[in-house]
BATORBA-128698 format. One record per residue: residue number from 1; residue in three letters; x, y, z of N, C-alpha, C in turn. Coordinates in nm, 2 decimals. Example, Ala and Ser with C-alpha at 12.3 -4.5 7.8 and 13.67 -1.06 7.14 Angstrom:
<atoms>
+------+------+--------+--------+--------+--------+--------+--------+--------+--------+--------+
: resi : resn :    n_x :    n_y :    n_z :   ca_x :   ca_y :   ca_z :    c_x :    c_y :    c_z :
+------+------+--------+--------+--------+--------+--------+--------+--------+--------+--------+
:    1 :  ALA :   1.32 :  -0.57 :   0.78 :   1.23 :  -0.45 :   0.78 :   1.32 :  -0.33 :   0.78 :
:    2 :  SER :   1.28 :  -0.22 :   0.71 :   1.37 :  -0.11 :   0.71 :   1.29 :   0.00 :   0.79 :
+------+------+--------+--------+--------+--------+--------+--------+--------+--------+--------+
</atoms>
This chain:
<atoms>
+------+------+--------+--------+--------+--------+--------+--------+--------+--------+--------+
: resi : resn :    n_x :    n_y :    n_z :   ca_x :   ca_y :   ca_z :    c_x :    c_y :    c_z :
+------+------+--------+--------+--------+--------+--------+--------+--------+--------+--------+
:    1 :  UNK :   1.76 :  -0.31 :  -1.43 :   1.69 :  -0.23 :  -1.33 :   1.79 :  -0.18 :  -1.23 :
:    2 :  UNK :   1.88 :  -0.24 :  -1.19 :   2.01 :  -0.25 :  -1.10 :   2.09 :  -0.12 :  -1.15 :
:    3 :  UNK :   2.11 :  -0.14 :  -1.27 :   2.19 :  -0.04 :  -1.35 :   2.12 :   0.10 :  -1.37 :
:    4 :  UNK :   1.95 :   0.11 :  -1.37 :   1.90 :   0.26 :  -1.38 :   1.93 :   0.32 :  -1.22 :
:    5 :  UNK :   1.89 :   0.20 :  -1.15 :   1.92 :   0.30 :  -0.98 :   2.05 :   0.33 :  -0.95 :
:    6 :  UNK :   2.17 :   0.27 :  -1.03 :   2.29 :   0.33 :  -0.98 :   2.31 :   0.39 :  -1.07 :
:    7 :  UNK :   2.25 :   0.48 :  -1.20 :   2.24 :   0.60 :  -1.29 :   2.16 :   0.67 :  -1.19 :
:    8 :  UNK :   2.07 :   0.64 :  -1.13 :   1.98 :   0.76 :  -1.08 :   2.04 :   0.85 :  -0.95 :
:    9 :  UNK :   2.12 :   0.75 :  -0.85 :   2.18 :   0.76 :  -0.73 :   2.33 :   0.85 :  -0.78 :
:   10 :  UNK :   2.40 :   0.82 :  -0.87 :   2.50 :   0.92 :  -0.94 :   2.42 :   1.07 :  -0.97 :
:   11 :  UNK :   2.34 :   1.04 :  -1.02 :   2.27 :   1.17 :  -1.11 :   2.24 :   1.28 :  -0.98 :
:   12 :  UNK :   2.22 :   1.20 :  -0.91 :   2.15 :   1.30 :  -0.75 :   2.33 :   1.30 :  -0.71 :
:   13 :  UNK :   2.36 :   1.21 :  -0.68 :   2.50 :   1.30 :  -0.63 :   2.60 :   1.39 :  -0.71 :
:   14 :  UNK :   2.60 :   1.40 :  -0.83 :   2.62 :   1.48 :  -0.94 :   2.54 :   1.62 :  -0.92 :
:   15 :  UNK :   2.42 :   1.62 :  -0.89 :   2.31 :   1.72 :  -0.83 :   2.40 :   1.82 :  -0.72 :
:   16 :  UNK :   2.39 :   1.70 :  -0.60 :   2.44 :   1.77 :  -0.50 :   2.56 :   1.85 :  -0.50 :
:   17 :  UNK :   2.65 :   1.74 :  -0.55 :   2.81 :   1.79 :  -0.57 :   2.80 :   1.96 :  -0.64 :
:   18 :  UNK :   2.74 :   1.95 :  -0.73 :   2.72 :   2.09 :  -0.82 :   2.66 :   2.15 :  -0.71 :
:   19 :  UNK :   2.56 :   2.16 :  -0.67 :   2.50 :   2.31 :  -0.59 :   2.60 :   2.31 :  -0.43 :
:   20 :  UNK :   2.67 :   2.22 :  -0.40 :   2.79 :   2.22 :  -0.30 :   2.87 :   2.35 :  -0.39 :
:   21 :  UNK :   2.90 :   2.31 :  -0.50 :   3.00 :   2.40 :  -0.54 :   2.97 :   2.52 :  -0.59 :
:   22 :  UNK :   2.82 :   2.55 :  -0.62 :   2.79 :   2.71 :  -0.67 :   2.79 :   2.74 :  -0.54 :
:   23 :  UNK :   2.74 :   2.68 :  -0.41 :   2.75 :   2.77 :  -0.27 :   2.86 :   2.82 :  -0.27 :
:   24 :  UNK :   2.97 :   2.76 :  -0.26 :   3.07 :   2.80 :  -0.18 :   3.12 :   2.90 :  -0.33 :
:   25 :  UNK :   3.15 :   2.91 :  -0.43 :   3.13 :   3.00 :  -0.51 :   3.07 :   3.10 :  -0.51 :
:   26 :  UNK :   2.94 :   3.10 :  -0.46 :   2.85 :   3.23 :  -0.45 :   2.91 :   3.27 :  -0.33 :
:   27 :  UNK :   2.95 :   3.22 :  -0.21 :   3.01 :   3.29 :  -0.08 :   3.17 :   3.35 :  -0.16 :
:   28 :  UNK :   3.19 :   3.29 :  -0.21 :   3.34 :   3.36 :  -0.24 :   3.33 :   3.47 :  -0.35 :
:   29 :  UNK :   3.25 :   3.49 :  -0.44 :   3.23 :   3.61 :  -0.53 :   3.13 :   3.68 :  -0.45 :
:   30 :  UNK :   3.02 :   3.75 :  -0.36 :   3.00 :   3.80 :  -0.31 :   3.13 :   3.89 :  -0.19 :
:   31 :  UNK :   3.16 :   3.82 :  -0.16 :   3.29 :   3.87 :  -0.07 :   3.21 :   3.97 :   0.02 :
:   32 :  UNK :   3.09 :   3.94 :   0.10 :   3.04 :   4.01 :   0.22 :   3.13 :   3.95 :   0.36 :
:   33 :  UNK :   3.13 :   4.05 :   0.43 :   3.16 :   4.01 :   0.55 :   3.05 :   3.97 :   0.63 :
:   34 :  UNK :   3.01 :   3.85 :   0.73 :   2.90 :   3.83 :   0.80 :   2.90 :   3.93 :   0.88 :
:   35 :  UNK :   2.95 :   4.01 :   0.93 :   2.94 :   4.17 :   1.04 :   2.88 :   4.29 :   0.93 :
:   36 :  UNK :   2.89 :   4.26 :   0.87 :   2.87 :   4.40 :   0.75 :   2.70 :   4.42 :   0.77 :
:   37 :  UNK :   2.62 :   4.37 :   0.76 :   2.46 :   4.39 :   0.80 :   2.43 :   4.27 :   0.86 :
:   38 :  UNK :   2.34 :   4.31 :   0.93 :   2.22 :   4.22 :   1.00 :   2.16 :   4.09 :   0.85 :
:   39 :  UNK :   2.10 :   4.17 :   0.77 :   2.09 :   4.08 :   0.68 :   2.19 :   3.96 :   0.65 :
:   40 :  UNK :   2.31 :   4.04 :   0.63 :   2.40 :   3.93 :   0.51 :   2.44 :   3.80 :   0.66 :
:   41 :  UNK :   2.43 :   3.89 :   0.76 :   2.49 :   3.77 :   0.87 :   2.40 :   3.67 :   0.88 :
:   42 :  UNK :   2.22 :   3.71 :   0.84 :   2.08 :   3.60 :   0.90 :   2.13 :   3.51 :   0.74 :
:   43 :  UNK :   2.16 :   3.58 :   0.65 :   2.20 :   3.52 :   0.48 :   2.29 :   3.44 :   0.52 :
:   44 :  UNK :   2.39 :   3.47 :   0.59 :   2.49 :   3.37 :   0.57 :   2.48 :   3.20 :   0.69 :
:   45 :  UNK :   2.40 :   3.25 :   0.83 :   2.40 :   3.16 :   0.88 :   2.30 :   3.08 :   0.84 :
:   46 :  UNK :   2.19 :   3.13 :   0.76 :   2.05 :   3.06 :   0.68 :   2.12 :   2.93 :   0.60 :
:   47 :  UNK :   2.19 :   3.03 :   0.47 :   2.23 :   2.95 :   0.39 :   2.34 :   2.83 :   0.44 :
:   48 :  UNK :   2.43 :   2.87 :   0.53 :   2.54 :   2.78 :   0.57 :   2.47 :   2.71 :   0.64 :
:   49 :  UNK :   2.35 :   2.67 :   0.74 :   2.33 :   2.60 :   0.80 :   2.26 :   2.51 :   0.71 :
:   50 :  UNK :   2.17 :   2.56 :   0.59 :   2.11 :   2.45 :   0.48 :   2.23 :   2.36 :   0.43 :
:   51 :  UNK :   2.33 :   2.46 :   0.41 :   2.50 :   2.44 :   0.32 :   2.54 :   2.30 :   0.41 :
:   52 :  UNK :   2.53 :   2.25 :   0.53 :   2.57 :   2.24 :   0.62 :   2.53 :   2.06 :   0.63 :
:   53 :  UNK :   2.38 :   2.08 :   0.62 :   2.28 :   1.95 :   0.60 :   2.27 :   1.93 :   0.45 :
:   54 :  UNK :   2.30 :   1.97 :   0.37 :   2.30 :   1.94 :   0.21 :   2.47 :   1.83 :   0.23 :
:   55 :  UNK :   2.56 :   1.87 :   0.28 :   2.71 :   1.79 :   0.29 :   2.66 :   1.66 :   0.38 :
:   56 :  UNK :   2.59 :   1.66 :   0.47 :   2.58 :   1.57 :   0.54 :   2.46 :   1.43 :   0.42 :
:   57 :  UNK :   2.39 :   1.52 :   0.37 :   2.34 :   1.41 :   0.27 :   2.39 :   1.39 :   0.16 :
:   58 :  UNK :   2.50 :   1.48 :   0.10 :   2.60 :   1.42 :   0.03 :   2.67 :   1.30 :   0.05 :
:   59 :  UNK :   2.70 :   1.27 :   0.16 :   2.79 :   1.19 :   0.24 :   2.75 :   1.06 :   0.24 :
:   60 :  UNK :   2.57 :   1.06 :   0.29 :   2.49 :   0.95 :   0.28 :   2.48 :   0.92 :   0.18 :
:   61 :  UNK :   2.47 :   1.00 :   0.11 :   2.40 :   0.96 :  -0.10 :   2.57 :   0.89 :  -0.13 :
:   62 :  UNK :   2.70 :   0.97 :  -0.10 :   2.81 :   0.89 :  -0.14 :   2.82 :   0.76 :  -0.10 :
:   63 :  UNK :   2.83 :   0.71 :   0.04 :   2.83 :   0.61 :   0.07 :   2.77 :   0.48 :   0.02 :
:   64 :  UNK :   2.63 :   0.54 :  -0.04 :   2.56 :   0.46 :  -0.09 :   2.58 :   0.42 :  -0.23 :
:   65 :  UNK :   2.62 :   0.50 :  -0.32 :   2.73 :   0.53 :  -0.40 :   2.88 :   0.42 :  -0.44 :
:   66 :  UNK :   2.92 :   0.41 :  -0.28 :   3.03 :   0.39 :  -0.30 :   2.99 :   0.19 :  -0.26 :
:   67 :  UNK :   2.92 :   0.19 :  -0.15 :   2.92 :   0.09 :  -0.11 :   2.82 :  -0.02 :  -0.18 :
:   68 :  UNK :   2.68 :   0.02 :  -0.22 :   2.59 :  -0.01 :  -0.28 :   2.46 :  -0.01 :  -0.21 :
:   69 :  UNK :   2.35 :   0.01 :  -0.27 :   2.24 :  -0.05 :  -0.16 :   2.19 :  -0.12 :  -0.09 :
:   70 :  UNK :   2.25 :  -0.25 :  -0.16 :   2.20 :  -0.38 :  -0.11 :   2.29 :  -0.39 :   0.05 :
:   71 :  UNK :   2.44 :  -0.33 :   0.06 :   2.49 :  -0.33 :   0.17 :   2.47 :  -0.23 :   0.26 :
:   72 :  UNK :   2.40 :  -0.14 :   0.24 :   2.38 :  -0.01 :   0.29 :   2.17 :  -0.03 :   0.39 :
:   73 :  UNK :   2.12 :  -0.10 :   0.36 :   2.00 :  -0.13 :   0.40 :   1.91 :  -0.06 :   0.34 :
:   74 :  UNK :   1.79 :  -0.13 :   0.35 :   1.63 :  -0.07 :   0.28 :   1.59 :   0.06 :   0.33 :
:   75 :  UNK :   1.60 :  -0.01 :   0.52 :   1.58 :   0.12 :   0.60 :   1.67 :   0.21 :   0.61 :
:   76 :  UNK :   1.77 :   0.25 :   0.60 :   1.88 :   0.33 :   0.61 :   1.86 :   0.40 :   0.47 :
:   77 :  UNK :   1.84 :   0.34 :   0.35 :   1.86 :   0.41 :   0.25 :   1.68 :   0.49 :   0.21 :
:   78 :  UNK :   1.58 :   0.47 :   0.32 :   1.46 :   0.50 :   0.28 :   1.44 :   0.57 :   0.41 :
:   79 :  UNK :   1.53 :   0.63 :   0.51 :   1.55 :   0.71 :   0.61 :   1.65 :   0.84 :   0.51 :
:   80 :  UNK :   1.76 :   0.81 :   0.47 :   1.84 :   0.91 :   0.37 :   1.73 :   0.97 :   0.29 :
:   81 :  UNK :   1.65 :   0.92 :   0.20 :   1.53 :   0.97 :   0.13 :   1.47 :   1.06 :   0.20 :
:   82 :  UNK :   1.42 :   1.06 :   0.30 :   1.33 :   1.12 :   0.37 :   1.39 :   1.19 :   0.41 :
:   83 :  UNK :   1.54 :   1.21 :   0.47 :   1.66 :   1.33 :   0.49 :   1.64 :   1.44 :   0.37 :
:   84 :  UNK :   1.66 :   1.36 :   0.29 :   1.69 :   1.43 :   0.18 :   1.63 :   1.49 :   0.11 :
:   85 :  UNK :   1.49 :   1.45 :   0.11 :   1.33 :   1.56 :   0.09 :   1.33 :   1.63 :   0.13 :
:   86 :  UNK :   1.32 :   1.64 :   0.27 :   1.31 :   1.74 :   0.38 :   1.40 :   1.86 :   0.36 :
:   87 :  UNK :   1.55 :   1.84 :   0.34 :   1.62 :   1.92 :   0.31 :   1.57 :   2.01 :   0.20 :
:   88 :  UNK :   1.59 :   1.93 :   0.06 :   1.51 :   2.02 :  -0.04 :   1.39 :   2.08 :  -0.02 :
:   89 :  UNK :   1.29 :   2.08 :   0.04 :   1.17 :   2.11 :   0.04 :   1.23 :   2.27 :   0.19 :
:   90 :  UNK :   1.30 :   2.19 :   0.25 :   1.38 :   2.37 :   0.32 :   1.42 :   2.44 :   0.24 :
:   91 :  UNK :   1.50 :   2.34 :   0.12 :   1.57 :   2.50 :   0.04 :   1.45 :   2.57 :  -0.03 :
:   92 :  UNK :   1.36 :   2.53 :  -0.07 :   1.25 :   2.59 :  -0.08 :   1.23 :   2.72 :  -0.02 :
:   93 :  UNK :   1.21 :   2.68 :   0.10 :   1.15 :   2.77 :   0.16 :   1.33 :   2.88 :   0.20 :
:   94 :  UNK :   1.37 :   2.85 :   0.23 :   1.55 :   2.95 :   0.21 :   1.53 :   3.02 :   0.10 :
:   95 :  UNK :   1.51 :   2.95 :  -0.01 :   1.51 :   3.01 :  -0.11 :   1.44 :   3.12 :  -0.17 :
:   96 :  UNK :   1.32 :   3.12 :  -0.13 :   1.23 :   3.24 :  -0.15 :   1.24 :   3.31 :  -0.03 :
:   97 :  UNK :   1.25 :   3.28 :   0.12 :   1.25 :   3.40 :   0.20 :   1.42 :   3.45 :   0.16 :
:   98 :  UNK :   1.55 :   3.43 :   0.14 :   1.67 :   3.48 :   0.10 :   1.69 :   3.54 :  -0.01 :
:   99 :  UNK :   1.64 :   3.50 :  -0.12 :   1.66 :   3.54 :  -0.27 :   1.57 :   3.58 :  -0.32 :
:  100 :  UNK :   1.45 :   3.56 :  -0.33 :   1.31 :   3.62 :  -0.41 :   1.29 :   3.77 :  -0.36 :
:  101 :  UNK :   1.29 :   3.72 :  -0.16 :   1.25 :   3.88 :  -0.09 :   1.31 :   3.97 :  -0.13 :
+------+------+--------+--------+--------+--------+--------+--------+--------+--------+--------+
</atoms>
């Protein structure tokens, strides 16, 4: 059981690390300037500021990662959870008001 949650805790940082890197990918083949419209500037501080809190739970997901759970705490690691929902459940909503509109 020990061994599926440190498969499942990789698998989500594996997650994160990849959409860390199509961001900064999609910022670099777009090649907009944030001055160029009103849009791409609300696009780019939108996305960078989600871009921004997705690294920060990278960070926690690694640590936990690196250090393990059992030294990392129940509550600390069940506060990151709840970080980390919230985030996703924003990109949600980024997602369809930026890309769908």
């Amino acid at each position: 059981l020990f061994v599926f949650r440190e498969v499942m805790i990789f698998g989500r940082f594996s997650t994160c690390y990849l959409f860390v890197v199509l961001q900064i990918s999609e910022m670099e083949d777009i090649s907009v300037n944030i001055f160029d419209t009103r849009f791409h500037a609300r696009r780019f501080c939108t996305v960078g500021l989600h871009f921004s809190h997705v690294l920060l739970g990278v960070v926690g997901l690694s640590t936990i990662l690196l250090i393990g759970r059992s030294k990392f705490g129940v509550y600390r690691c069940t506060v990151l959870t709840w970080y980390w929902h919230f985030v996703d459940y924003i990109w949600l909503l980024v997602y369809t008001i930026v890309y769908v509109c």
